[in-house]
C-alpha positions as CSV (number, residue, x, y, z in Angstrom):
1,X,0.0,0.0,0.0
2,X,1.1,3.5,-0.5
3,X,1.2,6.1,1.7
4,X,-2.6,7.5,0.3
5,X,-3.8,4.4,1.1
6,X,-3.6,2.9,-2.7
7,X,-1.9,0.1,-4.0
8,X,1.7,0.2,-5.2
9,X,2.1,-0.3,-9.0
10,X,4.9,-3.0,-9.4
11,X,6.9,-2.8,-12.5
12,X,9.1,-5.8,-14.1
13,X,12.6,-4.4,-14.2
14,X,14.5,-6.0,-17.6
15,X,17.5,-7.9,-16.3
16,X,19.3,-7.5,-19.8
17,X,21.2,-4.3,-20.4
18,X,20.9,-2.9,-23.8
19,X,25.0,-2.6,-23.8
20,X,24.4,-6.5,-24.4
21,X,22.9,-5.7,-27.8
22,X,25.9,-5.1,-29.7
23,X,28.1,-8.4,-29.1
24,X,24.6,-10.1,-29.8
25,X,24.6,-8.0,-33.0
26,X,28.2,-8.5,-34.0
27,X,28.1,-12.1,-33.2
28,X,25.2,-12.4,-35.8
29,X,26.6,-10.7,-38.3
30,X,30.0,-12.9,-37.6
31,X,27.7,-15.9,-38.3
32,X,26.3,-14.9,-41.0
33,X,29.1,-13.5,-42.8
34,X,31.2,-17.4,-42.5
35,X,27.7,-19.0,-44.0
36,X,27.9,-17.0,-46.8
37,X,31.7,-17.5,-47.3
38,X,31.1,-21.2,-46.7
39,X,27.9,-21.5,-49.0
40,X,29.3,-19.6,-51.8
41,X,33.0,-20.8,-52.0
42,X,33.8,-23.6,-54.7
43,X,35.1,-27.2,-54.4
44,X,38.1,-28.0,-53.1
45,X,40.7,-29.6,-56.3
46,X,44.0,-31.3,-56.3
47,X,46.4,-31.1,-59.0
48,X,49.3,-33.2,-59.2
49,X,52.6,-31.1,-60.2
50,X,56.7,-32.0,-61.5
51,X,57.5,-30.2,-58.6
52,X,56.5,-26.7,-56.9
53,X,59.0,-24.4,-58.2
54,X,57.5,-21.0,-57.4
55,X,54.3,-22.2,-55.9
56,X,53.1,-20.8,-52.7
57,X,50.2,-21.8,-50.7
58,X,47.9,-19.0,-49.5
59,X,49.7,-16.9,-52.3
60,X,49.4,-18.9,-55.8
61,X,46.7,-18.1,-57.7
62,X,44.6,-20.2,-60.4
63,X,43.6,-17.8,-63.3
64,X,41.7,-18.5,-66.8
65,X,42.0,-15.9,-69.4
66,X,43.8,-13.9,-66.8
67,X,40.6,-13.9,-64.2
68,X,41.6,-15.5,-61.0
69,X,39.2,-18.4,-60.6
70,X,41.4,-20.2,-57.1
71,X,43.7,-20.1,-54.6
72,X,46.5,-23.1,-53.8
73,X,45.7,-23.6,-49.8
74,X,48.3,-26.2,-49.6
75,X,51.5,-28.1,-51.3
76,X,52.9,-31.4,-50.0
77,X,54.4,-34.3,-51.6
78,X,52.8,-37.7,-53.1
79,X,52.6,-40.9,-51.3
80,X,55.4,-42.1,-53.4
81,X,57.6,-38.7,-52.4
82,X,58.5,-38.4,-56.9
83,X,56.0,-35.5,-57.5
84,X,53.7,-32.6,-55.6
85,X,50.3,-32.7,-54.3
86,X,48.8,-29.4,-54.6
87,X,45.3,-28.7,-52.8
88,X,43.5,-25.7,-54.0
89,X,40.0,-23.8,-53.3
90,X,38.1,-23.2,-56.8
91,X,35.6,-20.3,-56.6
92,X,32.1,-21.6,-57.5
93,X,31.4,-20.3,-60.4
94,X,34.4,-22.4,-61.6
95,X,32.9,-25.6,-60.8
96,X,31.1,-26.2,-63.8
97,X,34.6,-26.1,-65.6
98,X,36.2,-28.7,-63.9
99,X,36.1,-31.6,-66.5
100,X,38.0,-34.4,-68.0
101,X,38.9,-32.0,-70.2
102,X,40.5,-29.1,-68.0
103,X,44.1,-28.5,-68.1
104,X,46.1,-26.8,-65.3
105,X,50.1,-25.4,-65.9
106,X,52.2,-23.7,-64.3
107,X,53.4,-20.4,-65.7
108,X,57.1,-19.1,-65.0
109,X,59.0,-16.9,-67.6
110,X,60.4,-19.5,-70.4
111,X,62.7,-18.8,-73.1
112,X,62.8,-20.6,-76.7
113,X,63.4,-20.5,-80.3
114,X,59.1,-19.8,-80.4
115,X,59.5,-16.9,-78.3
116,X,59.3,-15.2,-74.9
117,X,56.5,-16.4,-72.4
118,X,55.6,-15.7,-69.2
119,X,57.4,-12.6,-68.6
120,X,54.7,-10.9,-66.9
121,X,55.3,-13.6,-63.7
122,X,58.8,-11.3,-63.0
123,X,56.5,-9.1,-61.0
124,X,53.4,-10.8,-60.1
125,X,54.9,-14.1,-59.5
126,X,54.3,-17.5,-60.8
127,X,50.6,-18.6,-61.1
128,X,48.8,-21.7,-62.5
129,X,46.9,-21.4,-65.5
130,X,43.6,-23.0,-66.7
131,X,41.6,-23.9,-70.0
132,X,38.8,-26.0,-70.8
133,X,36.3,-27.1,-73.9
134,X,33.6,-28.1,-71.0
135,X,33.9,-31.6,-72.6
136,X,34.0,-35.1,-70.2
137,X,32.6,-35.3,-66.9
138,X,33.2,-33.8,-64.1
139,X,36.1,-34.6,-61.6
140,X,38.1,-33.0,-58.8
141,X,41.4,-34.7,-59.7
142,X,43.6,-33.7,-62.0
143,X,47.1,-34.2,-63.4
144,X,49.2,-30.6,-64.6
145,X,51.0,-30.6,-67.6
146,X,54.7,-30.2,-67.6
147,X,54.7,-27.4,-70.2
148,X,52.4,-25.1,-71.3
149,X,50.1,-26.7,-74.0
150,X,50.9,-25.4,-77.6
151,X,47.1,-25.0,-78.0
152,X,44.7,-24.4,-74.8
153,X,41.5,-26.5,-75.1
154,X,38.6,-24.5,-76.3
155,X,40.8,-22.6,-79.1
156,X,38.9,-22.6,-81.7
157,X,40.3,-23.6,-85.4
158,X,41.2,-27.1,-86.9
159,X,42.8,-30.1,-86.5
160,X,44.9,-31.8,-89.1
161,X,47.2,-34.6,-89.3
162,X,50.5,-34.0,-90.9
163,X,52.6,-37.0,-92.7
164,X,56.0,-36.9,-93.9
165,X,58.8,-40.2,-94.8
166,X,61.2,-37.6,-95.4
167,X,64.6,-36.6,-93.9
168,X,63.4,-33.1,-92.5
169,X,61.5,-33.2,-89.4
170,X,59.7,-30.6,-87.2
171,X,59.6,-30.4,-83.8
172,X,56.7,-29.1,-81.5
173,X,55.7,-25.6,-81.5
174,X,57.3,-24.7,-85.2
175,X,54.8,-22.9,-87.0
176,X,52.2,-23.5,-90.0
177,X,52.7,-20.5,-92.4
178,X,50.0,-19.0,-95.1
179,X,51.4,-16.5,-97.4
180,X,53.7,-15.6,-94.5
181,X,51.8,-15.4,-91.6
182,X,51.7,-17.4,-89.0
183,X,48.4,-19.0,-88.5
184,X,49.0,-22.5,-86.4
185,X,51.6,-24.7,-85.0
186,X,52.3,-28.1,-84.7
187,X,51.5,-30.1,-81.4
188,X,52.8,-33.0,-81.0
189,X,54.6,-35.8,-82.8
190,X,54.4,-39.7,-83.2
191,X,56.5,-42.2,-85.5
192,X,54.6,-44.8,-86.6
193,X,57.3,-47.7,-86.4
194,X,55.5,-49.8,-89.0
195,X,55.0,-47.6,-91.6
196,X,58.4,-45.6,-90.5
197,X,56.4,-42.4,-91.1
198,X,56.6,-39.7,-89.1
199,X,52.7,-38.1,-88.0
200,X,52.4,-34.2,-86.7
201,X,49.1,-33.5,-85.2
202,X,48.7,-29.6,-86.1
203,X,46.5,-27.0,-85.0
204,X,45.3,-24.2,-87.3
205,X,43.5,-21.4,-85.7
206,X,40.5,-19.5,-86.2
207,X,39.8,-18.0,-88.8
208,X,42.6,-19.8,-91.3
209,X,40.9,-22.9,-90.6
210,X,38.5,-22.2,-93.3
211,X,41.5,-22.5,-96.3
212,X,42.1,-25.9,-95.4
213,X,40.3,-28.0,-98.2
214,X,40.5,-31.0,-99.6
215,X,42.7,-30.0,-102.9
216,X,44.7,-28.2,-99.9
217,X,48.5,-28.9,-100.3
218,X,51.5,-28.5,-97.4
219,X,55.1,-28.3,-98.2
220,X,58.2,-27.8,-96.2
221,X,59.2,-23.9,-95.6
222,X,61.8,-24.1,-93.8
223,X,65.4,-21.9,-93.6
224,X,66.6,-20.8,-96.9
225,X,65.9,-22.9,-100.4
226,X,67.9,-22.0,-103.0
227,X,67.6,-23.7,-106.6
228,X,69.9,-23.3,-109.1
229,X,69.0,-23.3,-112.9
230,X,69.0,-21.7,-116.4
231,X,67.3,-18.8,-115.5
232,X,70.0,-18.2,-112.7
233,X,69.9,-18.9,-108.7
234,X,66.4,-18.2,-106.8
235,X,66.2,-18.1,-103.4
236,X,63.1,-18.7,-101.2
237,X,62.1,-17.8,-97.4
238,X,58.8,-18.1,-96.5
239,X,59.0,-15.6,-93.2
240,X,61.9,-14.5,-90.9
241,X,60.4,-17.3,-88.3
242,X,61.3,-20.1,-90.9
243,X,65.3,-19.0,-91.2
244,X,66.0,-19.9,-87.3
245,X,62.9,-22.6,-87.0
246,X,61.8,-25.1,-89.5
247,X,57.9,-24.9,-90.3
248,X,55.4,-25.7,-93.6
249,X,53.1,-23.5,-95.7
250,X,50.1,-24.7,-97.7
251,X,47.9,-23.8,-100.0
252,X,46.0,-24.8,-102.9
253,X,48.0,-24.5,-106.1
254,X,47.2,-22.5,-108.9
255,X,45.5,-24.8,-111.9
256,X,43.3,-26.8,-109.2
257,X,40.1,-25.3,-107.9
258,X,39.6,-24.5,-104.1
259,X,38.0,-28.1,-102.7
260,X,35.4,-28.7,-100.0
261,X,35.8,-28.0,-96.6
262,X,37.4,-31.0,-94.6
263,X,36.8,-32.4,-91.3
264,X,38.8,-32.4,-88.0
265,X,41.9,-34.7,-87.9
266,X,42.1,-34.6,-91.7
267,X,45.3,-36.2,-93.0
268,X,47.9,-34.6,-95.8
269,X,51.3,-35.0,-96.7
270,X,54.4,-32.6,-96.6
271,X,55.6,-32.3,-99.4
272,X,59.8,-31.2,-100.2
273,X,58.7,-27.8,-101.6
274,X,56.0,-25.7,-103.3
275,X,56.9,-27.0,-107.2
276,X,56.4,-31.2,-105.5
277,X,53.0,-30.0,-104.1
278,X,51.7,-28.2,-107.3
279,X,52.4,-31.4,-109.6
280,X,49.7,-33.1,-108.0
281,X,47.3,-30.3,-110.3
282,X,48.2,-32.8,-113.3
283,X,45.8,-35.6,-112.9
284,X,47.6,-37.5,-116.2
285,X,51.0,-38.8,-116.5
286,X,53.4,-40.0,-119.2
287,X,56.7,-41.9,-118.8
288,X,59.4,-41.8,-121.2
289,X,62.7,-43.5,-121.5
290,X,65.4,-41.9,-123.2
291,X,68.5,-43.2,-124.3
292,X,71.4,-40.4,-124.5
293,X,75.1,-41.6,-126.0
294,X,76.7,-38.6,-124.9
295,X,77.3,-37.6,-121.1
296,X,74.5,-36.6,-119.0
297,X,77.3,-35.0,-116.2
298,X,75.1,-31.9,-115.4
299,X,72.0,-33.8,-115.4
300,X,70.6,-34.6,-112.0
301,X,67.2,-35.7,-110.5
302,X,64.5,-33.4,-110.5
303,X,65.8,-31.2,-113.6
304,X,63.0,-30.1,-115.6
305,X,62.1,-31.4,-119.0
306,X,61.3,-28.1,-121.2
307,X,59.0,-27.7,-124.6
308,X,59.9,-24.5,-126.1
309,X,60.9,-22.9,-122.9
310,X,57.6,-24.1,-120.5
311,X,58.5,-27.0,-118.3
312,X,56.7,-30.0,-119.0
313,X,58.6,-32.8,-117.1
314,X,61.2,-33.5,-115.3
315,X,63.7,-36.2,-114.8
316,X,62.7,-39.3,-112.3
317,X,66.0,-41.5,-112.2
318,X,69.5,-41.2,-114.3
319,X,69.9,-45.2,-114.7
320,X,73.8,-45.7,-115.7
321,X,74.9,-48.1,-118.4
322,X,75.2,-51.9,-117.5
């Protein structure tokens, strides 16, 4: 009761300060700041690597067309202690590009007769690269490639399979040459033991892929030819690349008409030079055998038969008297 004789009002005093609001607050936020970070990050990957020359967990980055798409969280070595077991968070956008088909590289400044790569790593440091043609299901484990790929899946172009039984030989990354530009490279390389031929799988880019038809022809371009003949010596480069690399041109030769477009993995031969790979226009053939009493010293293999001054032939084989 209260001193006038009416009843005291009793109020419910709130044990909780609001001071306590703000932790309460903060906390929340905490919480719901690691779900989003945990819902939105991408699957975790491991790549299998030579060694770890200028990798750094925490620090690497994984980039595609020069976005970065991961991190490498850590670097140890395989069960068998001969390579690197690299561990890396993807972020999850990049998820649906991680397919039989993706390739992962490491990128560190190289030096070769093809050219200067890489040199942008001198400041930002080495990173691993990525490409893809979404192709193949996916997977989370993945071996890197020792080099960089001469082509990156997902280029677009063509390609074609290059044959050759003679002596020259290419190696990988010497370049395909169209009225001298350089418009795709050869990838890799396989003698067939068998047939003692060697096979170049080739890659022609975008948009040259579209001259390669079927009346297409390749020949060798590379260093310096020289021929010698009536008219005097000529000498042939196909580009500046060719004189410290080897490499081929094509074309189709003038006298045959353009040819349907061919499919991937088409196959042609490399021929010796421009004048082999333009006698394949003449569709019909006549062998002669002539009988000469005098010397043929001068006369070699290859030296043109004239009528009236236009070539019409040339010599096959010099057989000496028995």
């Amino acid at each position: 009761m209260s001193n006038n004789g009416e009843p005291a009002e009793i109020k419910n005093v709130n044990s909780i300060s609001k001071i306590w609001l703000v932790p309460i607050i903060a906390i929340c936020m905490g919480a719901w700041m690691v779900y989003h970070q945990w819902s939105n990050q991408g699957p975790l990957i491991s790549i299998v690597f030579e060694n770890a020359s200028g990798l750094e967990a925490g620090k690497t980055k994984i980039k595609m067309h020069n976005v970065d798409i991961g991190e490498v969280k850590t670097i140890a070595l395989t069960e068998d202690l001969q390579k690197v077991l690299v561990t890396a968070r993807m972020s999850a956008n990049a998820e649906g590009l991680l397919r039989e088909s993706t390739e992962f590289w490491s990128v560190n400044p190289r030096i070769s007769l093809n050219g200067i790569s890489g040199l942008n790593t001198l400041v930002s440091g080495t990173y691993i690269n990525m490409s893809t043609n979404l192709e193949g299901a996916s997977i989370r484990d993945f071996v890197a490639l020792s080099a960089p790929p001469i082509t990156p899946s997902g280029t677009p172009g063509l390609h074609v399979t290059l044959n050759s039984n003679a002596e020259f030989a290419f190696k990988e990354g010497d370049p395909v040459i169209y009225k001298g530009l350089k418009v795709g490279e050869f990838e890799s390389i396989y003698f067939n033991f068998d047939e003692r031929v060697v096979y170049y799988n080739t890659f022609i880019q975008a948009p040259y892929h579209k001259l390669i038809t079927s009346n297409t022809k390749f020949w060798n371009a590379s260093g310096v030819q020289m021929e010698l003949g009536t008219n005097g010596v000529k000498v042939k480069s196909s580009s500046i690349e060719t004189l410290i690399t080897n490499g081929v041109a094509f074309g189709v030769p003038e006298g045959l008409p353009q040819g349907e477009r061919v499919s991937d993995r088409s196959y042609f031969n490399i021929h010796d030079s421009y004048e082999s790979a333009a006698e394949e226009r003449y569709k019909a053939v006549a062998k002669y055998v002539i009988l000469v009493d005098d010397t043929v010293r001068g006369l070699h293999i290859g030296a043109p038969v004239e009528y009236r001054g236009i070539q019409v032939g040339k010599v096959l084989e010099i057989t000496p008297p028995k």
